[in-house]
N, C-alpha and C positions, 0 to 999 in steps of 0.2 A: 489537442484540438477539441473543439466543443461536442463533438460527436461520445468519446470515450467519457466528457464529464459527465454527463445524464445517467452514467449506473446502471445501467441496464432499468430503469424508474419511468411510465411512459405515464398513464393514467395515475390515478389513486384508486382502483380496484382494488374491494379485500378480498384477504385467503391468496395472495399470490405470492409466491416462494420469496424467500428475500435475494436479493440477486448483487453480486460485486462483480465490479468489471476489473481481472485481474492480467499484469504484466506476464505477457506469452513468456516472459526469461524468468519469473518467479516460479516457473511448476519445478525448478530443481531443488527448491524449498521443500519445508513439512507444510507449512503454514495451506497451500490452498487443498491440503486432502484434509487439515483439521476443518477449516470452514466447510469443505463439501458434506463431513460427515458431521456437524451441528444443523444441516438443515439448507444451508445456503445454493444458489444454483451460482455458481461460476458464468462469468462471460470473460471466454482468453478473446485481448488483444492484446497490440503493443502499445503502450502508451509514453507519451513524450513526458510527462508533468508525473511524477508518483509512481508506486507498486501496486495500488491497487483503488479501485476510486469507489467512498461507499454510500455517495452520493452526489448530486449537482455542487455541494457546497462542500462533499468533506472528502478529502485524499487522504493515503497514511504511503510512507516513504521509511520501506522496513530496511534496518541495518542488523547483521548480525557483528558482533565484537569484531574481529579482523579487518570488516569491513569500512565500520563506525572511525578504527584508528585512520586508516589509511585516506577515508573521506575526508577527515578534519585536519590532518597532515598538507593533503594536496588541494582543499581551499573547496573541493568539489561539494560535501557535503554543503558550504554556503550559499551559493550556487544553486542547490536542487531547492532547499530552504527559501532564497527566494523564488525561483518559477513557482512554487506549491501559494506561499503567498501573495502573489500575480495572479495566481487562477481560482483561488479555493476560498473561501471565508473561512475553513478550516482546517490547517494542517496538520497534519499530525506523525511525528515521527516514531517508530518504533522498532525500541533496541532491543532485541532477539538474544537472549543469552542461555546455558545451558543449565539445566537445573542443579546438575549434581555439581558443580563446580562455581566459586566465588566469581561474586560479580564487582571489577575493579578495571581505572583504566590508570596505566602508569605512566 
């Protein structure tokens, strides 16, 4: 809904924290204590379109590996792909994979 695309972004006032409006089911992630602890102010909803929206125009739609196969398996990741570009000018997907180990998909 058009509520969650605005980012937590009201004014253009400076000096105000950068602020992402992130997916209430993404806090079992690393991802939103990395961004809390670079500076960002978190806003949890739930959101219909994305993981996390870091602006009026840009969404990102995070997969980690297990996840990426089983989305592109079952048609769903195409699916999110389009809603994200229905609502965003810019999508953005991101595959979450683990450092110590290769990154490959078979």
């Amino acid at each position: 809904n058009s509520i969650t695309r605005v980012a937590g972004r009201g004014g253009a006032a400076k000096a105000q924290p950068r602020k992402v409006v992130v997916d209430m089911r993404e806090f079992m992630s690393s991802l939103p204590a990395v961004l809390h602890q670079q500076g960002f102010e978190l806003v949890p909803l739930t959101i219909e379109v994305g993981d996390y929206v870091l602006s009026p125009t840009m969404c990102v739609e995070r997969k980690a590996l297990p996840d990426l196969v089983s989305s592109l398996a079952s048609g769903r990741l195409y699916s999110q792909a389009e809603a994200m570009c229905k609502h965003y000018k810019t999508p953005v997907l991101l595959i979450e994979f683990e450092g110590d180990r290769p990154f490959l998909l078979q």
